[in-house]
C-alpha positions as CSV (number, residue, x, y, z in Angstrom):
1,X,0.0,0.0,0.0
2,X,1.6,3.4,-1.0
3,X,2.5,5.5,2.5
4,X,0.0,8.3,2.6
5,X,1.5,11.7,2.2
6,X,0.1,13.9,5.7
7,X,2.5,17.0,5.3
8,X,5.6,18.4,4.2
9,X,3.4,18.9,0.6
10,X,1.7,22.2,0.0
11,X,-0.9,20.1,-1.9
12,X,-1.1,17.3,0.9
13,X,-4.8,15.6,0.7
14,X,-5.0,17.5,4.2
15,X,-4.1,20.8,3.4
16,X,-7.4,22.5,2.4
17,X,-9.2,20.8,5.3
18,X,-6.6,22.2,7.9
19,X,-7.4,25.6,6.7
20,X,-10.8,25.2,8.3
21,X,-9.6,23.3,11.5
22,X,-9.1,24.6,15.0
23,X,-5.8,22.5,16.1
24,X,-3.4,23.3,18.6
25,X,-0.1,24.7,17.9
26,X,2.6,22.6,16.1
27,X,4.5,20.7,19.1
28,X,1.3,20.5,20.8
29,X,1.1,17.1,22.6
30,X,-2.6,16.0,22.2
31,X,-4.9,12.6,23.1
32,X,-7.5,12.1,20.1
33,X,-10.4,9.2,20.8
34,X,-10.2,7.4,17.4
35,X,-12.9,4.5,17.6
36,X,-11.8,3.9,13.9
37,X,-14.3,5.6,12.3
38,X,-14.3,8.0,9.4
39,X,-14.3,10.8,11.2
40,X,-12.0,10.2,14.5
41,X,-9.8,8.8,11.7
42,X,-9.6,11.5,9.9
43,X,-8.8,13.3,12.6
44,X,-5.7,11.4,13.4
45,X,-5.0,12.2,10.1
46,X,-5.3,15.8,10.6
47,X,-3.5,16.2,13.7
48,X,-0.3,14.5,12.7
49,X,-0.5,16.7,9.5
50,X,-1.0,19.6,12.2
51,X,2.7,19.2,13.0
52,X,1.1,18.3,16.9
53,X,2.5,15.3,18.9
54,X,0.0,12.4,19.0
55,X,-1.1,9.7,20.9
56,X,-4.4,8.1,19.8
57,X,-6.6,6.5,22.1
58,X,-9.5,3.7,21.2
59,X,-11.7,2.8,23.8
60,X,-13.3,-1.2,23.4
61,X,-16.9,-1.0,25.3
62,X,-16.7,-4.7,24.2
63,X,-20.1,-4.5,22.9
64,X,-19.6,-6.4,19.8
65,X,-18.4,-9.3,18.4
66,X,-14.8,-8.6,17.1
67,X,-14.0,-5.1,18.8
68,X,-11.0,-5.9,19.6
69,X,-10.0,-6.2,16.3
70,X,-11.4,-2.2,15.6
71,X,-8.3,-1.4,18.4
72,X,-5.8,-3.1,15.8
73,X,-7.1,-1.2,13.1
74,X,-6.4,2.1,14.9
75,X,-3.5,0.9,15.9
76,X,-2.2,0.1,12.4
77,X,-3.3,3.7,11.3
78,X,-1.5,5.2,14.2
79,X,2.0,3.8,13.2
80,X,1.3,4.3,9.2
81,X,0.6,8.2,10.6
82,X,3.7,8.0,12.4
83,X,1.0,8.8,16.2
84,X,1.6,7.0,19.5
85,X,-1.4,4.4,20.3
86,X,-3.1,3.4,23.5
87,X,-6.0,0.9,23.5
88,X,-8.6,1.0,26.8
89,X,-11.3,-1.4,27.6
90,X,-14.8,-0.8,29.6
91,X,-17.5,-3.1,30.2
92,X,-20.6,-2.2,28.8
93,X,-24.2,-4.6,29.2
94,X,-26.9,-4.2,27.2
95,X,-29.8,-2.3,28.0
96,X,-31.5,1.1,28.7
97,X,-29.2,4.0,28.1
98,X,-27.1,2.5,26.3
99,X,-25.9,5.2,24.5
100,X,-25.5,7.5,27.1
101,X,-23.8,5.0,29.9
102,X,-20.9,3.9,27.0
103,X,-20.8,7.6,26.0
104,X,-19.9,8.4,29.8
105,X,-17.4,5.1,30.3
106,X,-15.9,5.9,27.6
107,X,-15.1,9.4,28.2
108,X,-14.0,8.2,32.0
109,X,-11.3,6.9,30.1
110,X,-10.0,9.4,28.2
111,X,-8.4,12.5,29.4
112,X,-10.3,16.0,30.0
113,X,-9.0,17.7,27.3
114,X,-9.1,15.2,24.2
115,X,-9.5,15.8,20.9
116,X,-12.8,14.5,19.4
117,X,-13.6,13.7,15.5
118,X,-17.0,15.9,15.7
119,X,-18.2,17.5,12.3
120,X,-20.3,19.8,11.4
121,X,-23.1,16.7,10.6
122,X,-22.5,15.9,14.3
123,X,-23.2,19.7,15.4
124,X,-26.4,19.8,13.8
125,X,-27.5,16.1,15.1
126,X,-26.5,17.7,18.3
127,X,-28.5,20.7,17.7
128,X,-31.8,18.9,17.0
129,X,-31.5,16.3,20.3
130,X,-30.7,19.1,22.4
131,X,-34.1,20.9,21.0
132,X,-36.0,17.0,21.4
133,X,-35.0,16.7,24.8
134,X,-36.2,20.5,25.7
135,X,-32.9,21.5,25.9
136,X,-32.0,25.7,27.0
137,X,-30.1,28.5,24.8
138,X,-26.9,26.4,25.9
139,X,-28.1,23.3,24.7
140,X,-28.9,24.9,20.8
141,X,-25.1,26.1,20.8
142,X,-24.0,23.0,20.0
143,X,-20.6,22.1,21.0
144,X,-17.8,24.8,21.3
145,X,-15.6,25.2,18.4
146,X,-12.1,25.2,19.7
147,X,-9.2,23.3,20.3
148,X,-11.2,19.9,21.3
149,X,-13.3,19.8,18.7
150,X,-10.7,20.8,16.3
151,X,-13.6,19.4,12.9
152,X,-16.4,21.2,13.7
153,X,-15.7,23.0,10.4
154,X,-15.7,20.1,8.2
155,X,-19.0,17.8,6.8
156,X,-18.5,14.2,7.0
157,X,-18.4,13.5,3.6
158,X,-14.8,15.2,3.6
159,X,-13.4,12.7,6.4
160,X,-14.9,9.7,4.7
161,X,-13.2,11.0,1.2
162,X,-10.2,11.9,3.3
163,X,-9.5,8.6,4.5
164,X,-10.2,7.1,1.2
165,X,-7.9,9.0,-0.7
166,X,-5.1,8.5,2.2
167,X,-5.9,4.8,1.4
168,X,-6.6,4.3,6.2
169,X,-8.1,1.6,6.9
170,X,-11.9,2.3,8.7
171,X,-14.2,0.6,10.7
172,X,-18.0,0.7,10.3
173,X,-19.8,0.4,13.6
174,X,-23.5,-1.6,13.0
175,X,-24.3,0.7,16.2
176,X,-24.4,3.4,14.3
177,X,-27.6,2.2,12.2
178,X,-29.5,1.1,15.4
179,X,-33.0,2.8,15.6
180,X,-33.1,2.9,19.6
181,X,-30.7,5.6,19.3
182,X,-32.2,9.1,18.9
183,X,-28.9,10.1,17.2
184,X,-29.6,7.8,14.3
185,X,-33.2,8.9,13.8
186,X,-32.1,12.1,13.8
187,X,-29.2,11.2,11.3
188,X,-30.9,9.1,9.1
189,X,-34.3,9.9,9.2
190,X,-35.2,13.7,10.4
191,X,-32.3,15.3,8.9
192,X,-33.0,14.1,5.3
193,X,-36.6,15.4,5.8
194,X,-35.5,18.5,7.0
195,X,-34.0,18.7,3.3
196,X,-36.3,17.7,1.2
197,X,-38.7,20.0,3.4
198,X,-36.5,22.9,3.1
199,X,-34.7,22.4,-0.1
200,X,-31.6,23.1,1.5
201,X,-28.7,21.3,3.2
202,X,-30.1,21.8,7.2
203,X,-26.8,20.6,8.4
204,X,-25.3,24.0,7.2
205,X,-28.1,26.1,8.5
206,X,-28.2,24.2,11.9
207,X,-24.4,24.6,12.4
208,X,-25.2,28.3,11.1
209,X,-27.9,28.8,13.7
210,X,-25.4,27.1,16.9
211,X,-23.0,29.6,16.2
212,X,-25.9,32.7,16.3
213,X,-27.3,30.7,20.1
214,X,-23.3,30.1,21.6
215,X,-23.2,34.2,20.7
216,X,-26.4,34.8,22.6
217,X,-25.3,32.4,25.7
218,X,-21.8,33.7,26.1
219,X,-23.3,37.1,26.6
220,X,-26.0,35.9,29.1
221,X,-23.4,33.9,30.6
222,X,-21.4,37.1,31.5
223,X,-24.6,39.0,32.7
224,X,-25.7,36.5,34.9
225,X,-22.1,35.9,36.4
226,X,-22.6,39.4,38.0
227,X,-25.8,38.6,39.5
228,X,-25.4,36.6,42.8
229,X,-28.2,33.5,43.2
230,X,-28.1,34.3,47.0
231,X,-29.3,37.4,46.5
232,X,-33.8,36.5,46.9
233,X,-34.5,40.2,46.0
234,X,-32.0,40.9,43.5
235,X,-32.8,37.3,41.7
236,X,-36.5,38.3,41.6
237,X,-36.1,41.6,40.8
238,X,-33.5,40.5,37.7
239,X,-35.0,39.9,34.0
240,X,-36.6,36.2,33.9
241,X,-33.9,35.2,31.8
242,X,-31.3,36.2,33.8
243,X,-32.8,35.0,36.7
244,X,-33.3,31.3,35.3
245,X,-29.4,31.5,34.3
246,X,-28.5,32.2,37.3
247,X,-29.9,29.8,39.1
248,X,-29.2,26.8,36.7
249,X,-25.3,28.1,37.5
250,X,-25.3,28.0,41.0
251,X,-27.6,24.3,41.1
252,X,-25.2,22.8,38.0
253,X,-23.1,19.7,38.9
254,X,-22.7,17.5,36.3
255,X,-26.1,18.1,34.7
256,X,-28.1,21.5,34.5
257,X,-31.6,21.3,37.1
258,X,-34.5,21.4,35.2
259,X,-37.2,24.2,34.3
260,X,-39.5,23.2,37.2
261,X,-37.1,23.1,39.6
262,X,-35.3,26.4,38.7
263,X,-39.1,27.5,38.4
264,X,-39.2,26.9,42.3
265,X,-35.9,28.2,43.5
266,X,-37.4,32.0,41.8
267,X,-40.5,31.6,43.8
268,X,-38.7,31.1,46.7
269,X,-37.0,34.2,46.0
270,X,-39.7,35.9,45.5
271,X,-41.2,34.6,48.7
272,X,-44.3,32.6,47.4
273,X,-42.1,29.7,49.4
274,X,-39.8,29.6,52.4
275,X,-37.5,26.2,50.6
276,X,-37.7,23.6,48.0
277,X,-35.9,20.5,47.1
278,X,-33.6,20.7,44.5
279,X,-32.5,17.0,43.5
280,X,-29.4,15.1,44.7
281,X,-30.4,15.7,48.6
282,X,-30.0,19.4,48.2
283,X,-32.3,22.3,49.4
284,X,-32.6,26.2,48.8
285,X,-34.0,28.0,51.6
286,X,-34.6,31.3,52.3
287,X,-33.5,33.3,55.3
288,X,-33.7,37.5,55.7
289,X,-33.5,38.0,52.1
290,X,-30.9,35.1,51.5
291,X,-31.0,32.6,49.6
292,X,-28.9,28.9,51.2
293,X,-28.0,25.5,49.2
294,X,-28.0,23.1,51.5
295,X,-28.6,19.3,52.2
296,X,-31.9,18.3,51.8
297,X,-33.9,17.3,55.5
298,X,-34.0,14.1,56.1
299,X,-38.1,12.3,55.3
300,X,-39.4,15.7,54.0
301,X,-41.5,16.8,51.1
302,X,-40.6,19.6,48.9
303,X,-42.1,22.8,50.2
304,X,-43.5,24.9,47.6
């Protein structure tokens, strides 16, 4: 097989698509999750074409039949590319959630600040769940553009013709067809009606349209940073959406509280309640204008 040519040509096969990528600085040392696909492929690709330093990680949920032989296939791609390789294994059953629960072992395994294969296909998939599942402003952003998600420029069809004409080997995950994933009806069956609906490619409006929302949410982002959610008057006295984003910083952990319960916090401010219960055995309570987060009381109901 002919060596594929990643740099050192001004007409590399990579060279336009780096143009519209967000990659680190040459000498960068980088983690990229490659499950083998076309895209995370690609972005191997890209990276070592990038002039960064790169070790590519491929994480085995050992879901299927023959996934370990998808590690060997990075693996080979990873020395043609001339990229360091790492191979990590979670175990993954069956069941509800799938998606999500192997989405969150495997990022357990990688580190915080890896590079991801994400297109602008994925952005606008990404767009559309968010808006299924009732998500906020922050949830029609999209993901960030930045260093992580260095492909967010790119449409798929470019990774999969990338890897073709560099001649990489890619692995085709069955998972990816499997209707109990709102991702693939989204991907295979809304977005092409969205097309033919619109006459348009959605995918570029969408990704458009995340970029107009992230805008929006920095800027509420840094007006709500100077309101402080202890504050009961000054949270009811604030614009409702100000208000709301306030709250849903000071409640987030891992995972934003929902309208109804940032709904109850403001009434509590407002004092059309004394507390409520705000999920993971916490509670807000007010107190002379204050506003507390506390554990929740032991075999209580949620005063509203």
């Amino acid at each position: 097989m002919t060596e594929p040519t990643v740099a050192g040509s001004a007409r590399s096969p990579c060279t336009d698509l780096l143009a519209r990528c967000t990659f680190p600085a040459p000498g960068t040392t980088v983690s990229c999750a490659v499950s083998g696909g076309a895209d995370s492929t690609a972005l191997l690709a890209l990276a070592v074409a990038a002039g960064v330093t790169v070790t590519a990680i491929h994480v085995d949920h050992g879901l299927r039949t023959g996934s370990t032989a998808e590690a060997q296939v990075v693996r080979g791609n990873a020395e043609r590319l001339g990229a360091a390789f790492r191979a990590e294994r979670v175990h993954i059953v069956d069941g509800p959630n799938l998606e999500a629960r192997a989405r969150d072992a495997r990022y357990s395994m990688l580190p915080p600040d890896v590079l991801t294969g994400h297109t602008a296909d994925d952005q606008a998939e990404t767009v559309l769940v968010n808006l299924l599942r009732g998500g906020a402003t922050s949830g029609l952003a999209g993901m960030r553009p930045g260093h992580r998600h260095p492909l967010l420029s790119l449409r798929r069809r470019e990774t999969i013709a990338l890897c073709a004409t560099l001649q990489l080997a890619v692995v085709h995950d069955p998972s990816n067809l499997d209707p109990r994933h709102l991702r693939n009806r989204v991907r295979h069956e809304l977005l092409p009606l969205m097309d033919d609906l619109a006459q348009r490619d959605t995918v570029a409006v969408l990704a458009r349209q995340a970029g107009l929302a992230r805008d929006d949410d920095e800027l509420l982002d840094t007006l709500a940073a100077a309101l402080d959610p202890t504050d009961a008057r000054a949270l009811a006295a604030a614009p409702i959406a100000l208000a709301r984003r306030t709250v849903r910083r000071w409640l987030t952990l891992t995972h934003p509280p929902d309208a109804a319960t940032v709904a109850r916090v403001l009434a509590v401010a407002r004092g059309e309640a004394v507390a409520t219960e705000v999920g993971g055995g916490r509670r807000v309570e007010r107190h002379r204008q204050r506003l507390s987060l506390g554990p929740a009381e032991p075999h209580t109901h949620r005063v509203t």
